[in-house]
MARMIMI-192113 format. One record per residue (C-alpha): residue in three letters; x, y, z. Coordinates in Angstrom, 3 decimals. Example, Ala and Ser with C-alpha at 12.3 -4.5 7.8 and 13.67 -1.06 7.14 Angstrom:
<nodes>
   residu          u          v          w
      ala     12.300     -4.500      7.800
      ser     13.670     -1.060      7.140
</nodes>
This chain:
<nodes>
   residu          u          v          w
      unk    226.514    141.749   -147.837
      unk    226.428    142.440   -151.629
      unk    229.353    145.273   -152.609
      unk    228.428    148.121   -155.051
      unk    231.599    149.665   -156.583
      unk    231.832    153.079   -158.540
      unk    234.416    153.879   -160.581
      unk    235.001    158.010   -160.889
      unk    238.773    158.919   -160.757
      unk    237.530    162.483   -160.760
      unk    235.201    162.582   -158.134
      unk    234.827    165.808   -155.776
      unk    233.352    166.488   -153.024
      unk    229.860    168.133   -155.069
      unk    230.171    164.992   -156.860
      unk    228.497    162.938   -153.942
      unk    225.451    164.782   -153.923
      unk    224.965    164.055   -157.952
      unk    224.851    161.015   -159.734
      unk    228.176    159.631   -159.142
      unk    227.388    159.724   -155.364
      unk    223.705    159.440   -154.921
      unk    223.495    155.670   -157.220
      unk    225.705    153.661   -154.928
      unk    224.673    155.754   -151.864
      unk    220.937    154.967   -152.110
      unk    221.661    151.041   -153.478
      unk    223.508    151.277   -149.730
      unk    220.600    153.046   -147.581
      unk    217.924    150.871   -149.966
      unk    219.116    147.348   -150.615
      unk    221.638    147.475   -147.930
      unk    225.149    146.934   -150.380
      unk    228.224    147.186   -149.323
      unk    229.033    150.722   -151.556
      unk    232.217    152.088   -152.522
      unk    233.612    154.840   -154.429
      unk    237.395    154.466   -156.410
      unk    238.643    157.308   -157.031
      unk    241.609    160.155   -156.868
      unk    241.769    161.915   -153.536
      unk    240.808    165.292   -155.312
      unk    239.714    167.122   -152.392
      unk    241.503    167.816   -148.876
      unk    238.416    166.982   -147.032
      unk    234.950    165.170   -148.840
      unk    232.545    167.327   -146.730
      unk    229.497    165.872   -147.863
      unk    230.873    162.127   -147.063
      unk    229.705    162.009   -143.240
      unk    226.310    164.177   -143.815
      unk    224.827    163.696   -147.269
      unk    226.117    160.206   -147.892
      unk    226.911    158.800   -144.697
      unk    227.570    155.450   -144.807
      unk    229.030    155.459   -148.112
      unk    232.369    154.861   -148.603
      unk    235.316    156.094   -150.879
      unk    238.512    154.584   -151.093
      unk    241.367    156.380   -153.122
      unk    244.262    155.134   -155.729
      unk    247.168    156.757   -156.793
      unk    246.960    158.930   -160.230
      unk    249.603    156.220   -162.541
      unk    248.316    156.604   -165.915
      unk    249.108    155.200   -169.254
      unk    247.618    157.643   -171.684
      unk    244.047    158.048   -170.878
      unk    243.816    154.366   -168.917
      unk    244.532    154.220   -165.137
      unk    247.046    151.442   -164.477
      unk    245.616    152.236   -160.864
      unk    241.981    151.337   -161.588
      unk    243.731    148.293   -163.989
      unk    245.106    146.754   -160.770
      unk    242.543    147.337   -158.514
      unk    240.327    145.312   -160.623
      unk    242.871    142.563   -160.858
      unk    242.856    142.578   -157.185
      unk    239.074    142.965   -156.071
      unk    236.564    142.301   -159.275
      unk    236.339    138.679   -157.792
      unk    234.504    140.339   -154.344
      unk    232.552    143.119   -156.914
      unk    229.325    142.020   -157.191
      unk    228.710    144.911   -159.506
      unk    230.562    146.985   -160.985
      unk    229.509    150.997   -162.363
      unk    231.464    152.768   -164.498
      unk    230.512    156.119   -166.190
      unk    231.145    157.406   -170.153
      unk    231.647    155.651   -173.512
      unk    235.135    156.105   -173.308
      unk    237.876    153.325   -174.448
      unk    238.715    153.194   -170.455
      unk    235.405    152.220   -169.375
      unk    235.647    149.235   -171.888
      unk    238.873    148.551   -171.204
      unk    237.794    148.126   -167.089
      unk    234.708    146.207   -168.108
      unk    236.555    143.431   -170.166
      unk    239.239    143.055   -166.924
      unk    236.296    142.641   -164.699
      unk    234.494    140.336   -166.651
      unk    237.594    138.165   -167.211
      unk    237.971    137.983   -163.296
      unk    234.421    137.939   -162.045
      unk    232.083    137.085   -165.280
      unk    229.103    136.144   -162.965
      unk    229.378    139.962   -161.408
      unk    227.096    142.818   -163.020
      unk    228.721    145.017   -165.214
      unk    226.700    148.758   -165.345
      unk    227.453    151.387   -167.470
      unk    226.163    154.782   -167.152
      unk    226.253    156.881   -170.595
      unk    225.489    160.272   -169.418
      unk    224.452    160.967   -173.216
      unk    221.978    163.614   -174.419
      unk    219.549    162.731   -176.989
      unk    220.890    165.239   -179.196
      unk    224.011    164.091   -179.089
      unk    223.193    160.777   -180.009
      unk    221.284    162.238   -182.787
      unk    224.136    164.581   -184.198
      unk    226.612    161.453   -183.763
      unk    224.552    159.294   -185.243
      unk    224.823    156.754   -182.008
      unk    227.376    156.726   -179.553
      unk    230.161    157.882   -181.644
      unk    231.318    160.314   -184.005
      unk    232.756    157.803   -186.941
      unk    234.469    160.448   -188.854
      unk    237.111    161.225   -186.268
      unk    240.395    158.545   -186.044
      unk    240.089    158.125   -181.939
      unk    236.162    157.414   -182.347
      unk    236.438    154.855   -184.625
      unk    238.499    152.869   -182.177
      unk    236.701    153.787   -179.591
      unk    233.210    152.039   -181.204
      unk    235.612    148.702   -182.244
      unk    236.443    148.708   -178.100
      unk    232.736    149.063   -177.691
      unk    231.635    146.407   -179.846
      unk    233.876    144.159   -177.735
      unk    232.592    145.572   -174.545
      unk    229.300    145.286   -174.952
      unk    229.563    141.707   -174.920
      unk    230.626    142.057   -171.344
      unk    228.202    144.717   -169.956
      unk    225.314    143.711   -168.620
      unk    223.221    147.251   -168.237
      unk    223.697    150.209   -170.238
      unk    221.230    153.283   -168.707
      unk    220.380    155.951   -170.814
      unk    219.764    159.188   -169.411
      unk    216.804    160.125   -171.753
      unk    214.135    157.751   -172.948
      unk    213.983    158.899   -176.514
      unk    217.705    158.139   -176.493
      unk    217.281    154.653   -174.764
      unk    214.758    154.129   -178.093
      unk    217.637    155.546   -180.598
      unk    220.020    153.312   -179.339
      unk    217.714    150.023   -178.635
      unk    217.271    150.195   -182.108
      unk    220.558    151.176   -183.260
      unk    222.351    148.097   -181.791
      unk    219.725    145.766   -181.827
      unk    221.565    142.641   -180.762
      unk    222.242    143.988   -177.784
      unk    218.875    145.931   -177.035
      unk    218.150    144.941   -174.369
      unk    220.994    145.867   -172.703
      unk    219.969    149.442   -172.587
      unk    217.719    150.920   -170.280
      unk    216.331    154.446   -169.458
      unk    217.392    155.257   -166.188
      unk    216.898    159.254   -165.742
      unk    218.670    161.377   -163.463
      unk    217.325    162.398   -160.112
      unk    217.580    163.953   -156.540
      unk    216.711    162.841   -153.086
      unk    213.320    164.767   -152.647
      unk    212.902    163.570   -149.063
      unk    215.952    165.326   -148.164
      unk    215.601    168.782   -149.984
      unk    212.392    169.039   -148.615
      unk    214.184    167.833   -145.095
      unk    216.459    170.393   -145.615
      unk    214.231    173.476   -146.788
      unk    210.126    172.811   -146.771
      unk    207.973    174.170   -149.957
      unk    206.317    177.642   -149.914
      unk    202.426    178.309   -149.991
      unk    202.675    179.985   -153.744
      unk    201.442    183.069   -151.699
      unk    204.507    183.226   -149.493
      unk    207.020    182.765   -152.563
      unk    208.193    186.156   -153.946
      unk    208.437    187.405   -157.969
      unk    211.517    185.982   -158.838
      unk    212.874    184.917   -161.809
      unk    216.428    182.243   -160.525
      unk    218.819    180.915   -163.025
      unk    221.617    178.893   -162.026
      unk    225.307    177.166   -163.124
      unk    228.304    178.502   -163.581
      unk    227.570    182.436   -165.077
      unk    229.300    183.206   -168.123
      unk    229.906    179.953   -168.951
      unk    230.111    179.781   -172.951
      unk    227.702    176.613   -172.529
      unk    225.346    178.255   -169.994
      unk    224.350    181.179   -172.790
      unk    223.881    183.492   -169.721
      unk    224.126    186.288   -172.254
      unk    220.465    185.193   -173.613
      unk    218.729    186.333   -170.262
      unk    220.691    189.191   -169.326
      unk    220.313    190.686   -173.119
      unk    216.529    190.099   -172.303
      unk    215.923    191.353   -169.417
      unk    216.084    195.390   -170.634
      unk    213.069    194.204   -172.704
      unk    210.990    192.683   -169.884
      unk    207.879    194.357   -168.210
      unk    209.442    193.292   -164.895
      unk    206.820    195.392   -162.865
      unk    207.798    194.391   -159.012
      unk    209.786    191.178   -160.435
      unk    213.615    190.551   -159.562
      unk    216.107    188.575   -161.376
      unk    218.519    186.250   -159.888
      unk    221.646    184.838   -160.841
      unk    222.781    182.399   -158.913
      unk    226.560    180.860   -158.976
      unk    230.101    181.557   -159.969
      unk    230.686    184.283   -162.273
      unk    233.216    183.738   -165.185
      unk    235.887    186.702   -165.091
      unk    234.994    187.472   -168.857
      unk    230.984    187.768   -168.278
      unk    231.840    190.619   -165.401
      unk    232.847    192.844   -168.032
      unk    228.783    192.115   -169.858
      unk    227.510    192.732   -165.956
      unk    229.004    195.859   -165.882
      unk    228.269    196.804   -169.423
      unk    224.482    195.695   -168.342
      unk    223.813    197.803   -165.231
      unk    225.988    201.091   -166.630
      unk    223.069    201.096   -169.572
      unk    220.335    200.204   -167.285
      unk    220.718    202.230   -164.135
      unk    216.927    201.621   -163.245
      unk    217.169    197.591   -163.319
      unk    220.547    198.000   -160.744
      unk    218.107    196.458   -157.953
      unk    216.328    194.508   -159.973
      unk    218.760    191.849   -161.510
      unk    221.216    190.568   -158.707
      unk    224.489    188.117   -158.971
      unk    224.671    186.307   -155.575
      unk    227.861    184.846   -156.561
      unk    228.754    181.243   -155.707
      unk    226.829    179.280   -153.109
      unk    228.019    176.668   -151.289
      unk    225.740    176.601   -148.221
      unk    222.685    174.157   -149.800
      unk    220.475    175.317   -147.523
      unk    220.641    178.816   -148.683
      unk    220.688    177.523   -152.317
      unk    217.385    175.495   -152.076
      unk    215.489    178.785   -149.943
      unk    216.256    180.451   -153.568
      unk    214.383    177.660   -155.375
      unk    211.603    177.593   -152.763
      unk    210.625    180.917   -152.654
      unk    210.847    182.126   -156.574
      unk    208.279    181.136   -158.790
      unk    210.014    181.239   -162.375
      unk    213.378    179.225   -163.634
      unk    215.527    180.244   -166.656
      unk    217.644    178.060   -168.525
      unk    219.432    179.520   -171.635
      unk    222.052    176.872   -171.755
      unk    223.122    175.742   -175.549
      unk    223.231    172.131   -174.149
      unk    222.884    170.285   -171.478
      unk    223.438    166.768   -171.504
      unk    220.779    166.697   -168.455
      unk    219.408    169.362   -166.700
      unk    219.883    168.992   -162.761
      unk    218.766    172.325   -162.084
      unk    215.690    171.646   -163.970
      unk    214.343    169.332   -161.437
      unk    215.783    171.166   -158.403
      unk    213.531    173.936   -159.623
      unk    210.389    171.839   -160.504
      unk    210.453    170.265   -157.142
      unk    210.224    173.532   -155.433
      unk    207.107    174.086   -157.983
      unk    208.890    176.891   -159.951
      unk    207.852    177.230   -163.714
      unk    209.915    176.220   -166.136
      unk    211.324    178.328   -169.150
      unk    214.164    176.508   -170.613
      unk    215.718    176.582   -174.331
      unk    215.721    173.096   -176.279
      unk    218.224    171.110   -174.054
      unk    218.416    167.382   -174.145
      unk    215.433    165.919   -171.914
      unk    214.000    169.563   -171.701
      unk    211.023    168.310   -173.392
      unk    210.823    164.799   -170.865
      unk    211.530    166.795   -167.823
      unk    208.698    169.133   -168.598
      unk    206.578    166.308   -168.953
      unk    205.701    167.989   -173.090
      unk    205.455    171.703   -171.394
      unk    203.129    171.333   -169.427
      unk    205.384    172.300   -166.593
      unk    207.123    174.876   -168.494
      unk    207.789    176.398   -171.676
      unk    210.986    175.612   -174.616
      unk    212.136    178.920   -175.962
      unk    214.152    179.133   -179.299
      unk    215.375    182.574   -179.468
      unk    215.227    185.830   -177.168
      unk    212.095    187.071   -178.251
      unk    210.359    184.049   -177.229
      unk    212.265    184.488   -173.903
      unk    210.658    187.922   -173.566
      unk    207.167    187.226   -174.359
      unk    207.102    183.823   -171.979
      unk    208.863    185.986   -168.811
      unk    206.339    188.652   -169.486
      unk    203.158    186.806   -170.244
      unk    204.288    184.467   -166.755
      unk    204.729    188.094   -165.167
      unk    201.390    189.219   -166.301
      unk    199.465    186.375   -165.330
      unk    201.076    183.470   -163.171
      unk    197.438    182.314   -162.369
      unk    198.571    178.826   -164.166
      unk    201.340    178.061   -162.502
      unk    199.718    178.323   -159.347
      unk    197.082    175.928   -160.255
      unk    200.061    173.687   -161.339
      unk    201.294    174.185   -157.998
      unk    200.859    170.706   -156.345
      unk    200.755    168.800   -160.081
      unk    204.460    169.964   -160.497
      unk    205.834    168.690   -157.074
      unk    203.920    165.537   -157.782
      unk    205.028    164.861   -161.028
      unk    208.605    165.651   -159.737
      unk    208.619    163.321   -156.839
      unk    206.997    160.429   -158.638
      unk    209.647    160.313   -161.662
      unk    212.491    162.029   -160.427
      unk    213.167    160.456   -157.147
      unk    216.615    158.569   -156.449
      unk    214.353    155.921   -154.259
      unk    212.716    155.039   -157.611
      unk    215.433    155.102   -159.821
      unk    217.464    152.855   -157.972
      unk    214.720    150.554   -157.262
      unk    215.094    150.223   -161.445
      unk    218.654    149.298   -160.993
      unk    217.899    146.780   -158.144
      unk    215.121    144.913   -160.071
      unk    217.528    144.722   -163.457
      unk    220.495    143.131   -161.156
      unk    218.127    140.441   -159.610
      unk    216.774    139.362   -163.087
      unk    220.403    139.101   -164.356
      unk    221.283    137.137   -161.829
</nodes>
């Protein structure tokens, strides 16, 4: 059996149902690899090991650090990159390169992957994958020019950044690959089945963590006094920052009508009762400054919601060009797109089935992976 090994010293438990947990969970459950996590034990118990991921494994290293690289991670690559037959690692960070020269050194017929977890924008404001005016950057691109030698698959999370940088470093171009983020569809819809569009209710859902400074929560609840809400509600879904409650509270004492009307569940653990949000509203709202992907973009488009998002990285890719939704740039375009959707959402129903399609065709972990699989055969 072929082994699969991630490297994420700061995995949690909600890490195994994102990225860090789903790659190496479905190369297990698809192509049958032996798949392993490394990491810190940063939870008492990893709930989601035995029910979401089950048959993925995670074994744990002590936290002995040396600056920013984990003497930990350092020997357990001494010790087992000859049995790795490949290797993940997350971030341009001088650690990752640092791990992917050891490995090499000890196993150089194993496959090296690297997972960037960069935002087109970023790479745009950077210039590439670094910021060259800053000391600790410009070291960090000399340890990636020596890297790169090594690695053998670099995904980008956006395709207009996989074009940047194939063209940026075009020696090693075809090293990088776009690789998008996704979600097990099967199982959400496993978990919680979609809605006729007559059985969902008017509701407009954001969700993160409220308050946030990223998450520009302020955008939408500044908004919403100017919204023709009619019989709408709207929802805000997920740990509240203690700083925003004083803007709640500001909010409903200057809008006594709209007390029933805009609602903070608070956080939700319970996934089930998460995903019955997303499958019975009709509308999503993301006022985030930046995102370097958009999870709850998808989450939403698979349970055919409508998107209204501000210019995020990938907004424009998830959205398939707006056709699913619609990019905002200030809070007047906010306004007019909730009330125009509010007014008519005869569209969006027509989009109903398109949406979930689209969704499940380029957003799926089976296909993703299925990506990775292919590149590791043709490397080998």
């Amino acid at each position: 059996m072929k082994t699969f090994v991630t490297i994420f010293e700061k995995c949690e438990n909600i890490h195994l149902i994102k990225d860090v947990g789903q790659i190496p969970y479905f190369m297990y459950k698809n192509f049958s690899y032996d798949a392993t996590i490394v990491t810190l034990k940063n939870e008492v118990e990893y709930k989601y090991l035995d029910n979401e991921v089950k048959g993925l494994r995670l074994q744990f290293i002590p936290k002995i650090k040396f600056g920013r690289i984990s003497l930990s991670v350092i020997w357990y690559l001494i010790k087992n990159s000859r049995k790795i037959d490949v290797l993940h690692l997350f971030h341009h960070r001088e650690p990752s390169y640092i791990y992917s020269i050891i490995y090499k050194y000890f196993n150089p017929k194993g496959h090296l992957y690297l997972k960037s977890d960069k935002g087109y924008r970023d790479l745009l404001k950077n210039d590439g994958l670094f910021e060259n005016s800053k000391l600790r950057h410009k070291v960090r691109s000399k340890l990636f020019d020596i890297a790169i030698k090594y690695i053998d698959t670099i995904s980008i999370e956006s395709e207009k950044g996989c074009q940047f940088l194939q063209a940026k470093y075009m020696t090693y171009g075809s090293k990088f690959i776009y690789l998008t983020n996704a979600l097990d569809i099967e199982g959400l819809y496993k978990r919680v089945p979609l809605l006729e569009y007559k059985d969902k209710e008017n509701i407009v859902i954001t969700v993160g963590r409220i308050g946030a400074k990223e998450k520009n929560n302020s955008m939408l609840l500044d908004s919403i006094a100017l919204m023709n809400l009619n019989d709408w509600r709207v929802i805000f879904i997920g740990p509240i920052e203690k700083k925003f409650q004083i803007e709640i509270d500001k909010f409903y004492s200057e809008n006594l009508m709209l007390q029933n009307k805009v609602i903070f569940t608070g956080a939700i653990y319970d996934r089930d009762k998460l995903y019955e949000w997303y499958a019975k509203s009709k509308l999503f709202c993301l006022t985030s400054l930046e995102e370097s992907f958009g999870f709850v973009l998808i989450e939403a488009m698979a349970y055919e919601n409508y998107i209204v998002t501000t210019d995020v990285s990938s907004a424009r890719e998830i959205t398939n060009n707006e056709m699913y939704g619609t990019i905002v740039n200030n809070k007047l375009d906010l306004i007019d797109t909730v009330n125009n959707f509010i007014l008519d959402d005869s569209l969006n129903k027509k989009l109903q089935n398109d949406v979930a399609t689209y969704t499940h065709e380029k957003y799926d972990w089976k296909q993703i992976v299925k990506i990775l699989e292919n590149r590791i055969n043709i490397s080998e």
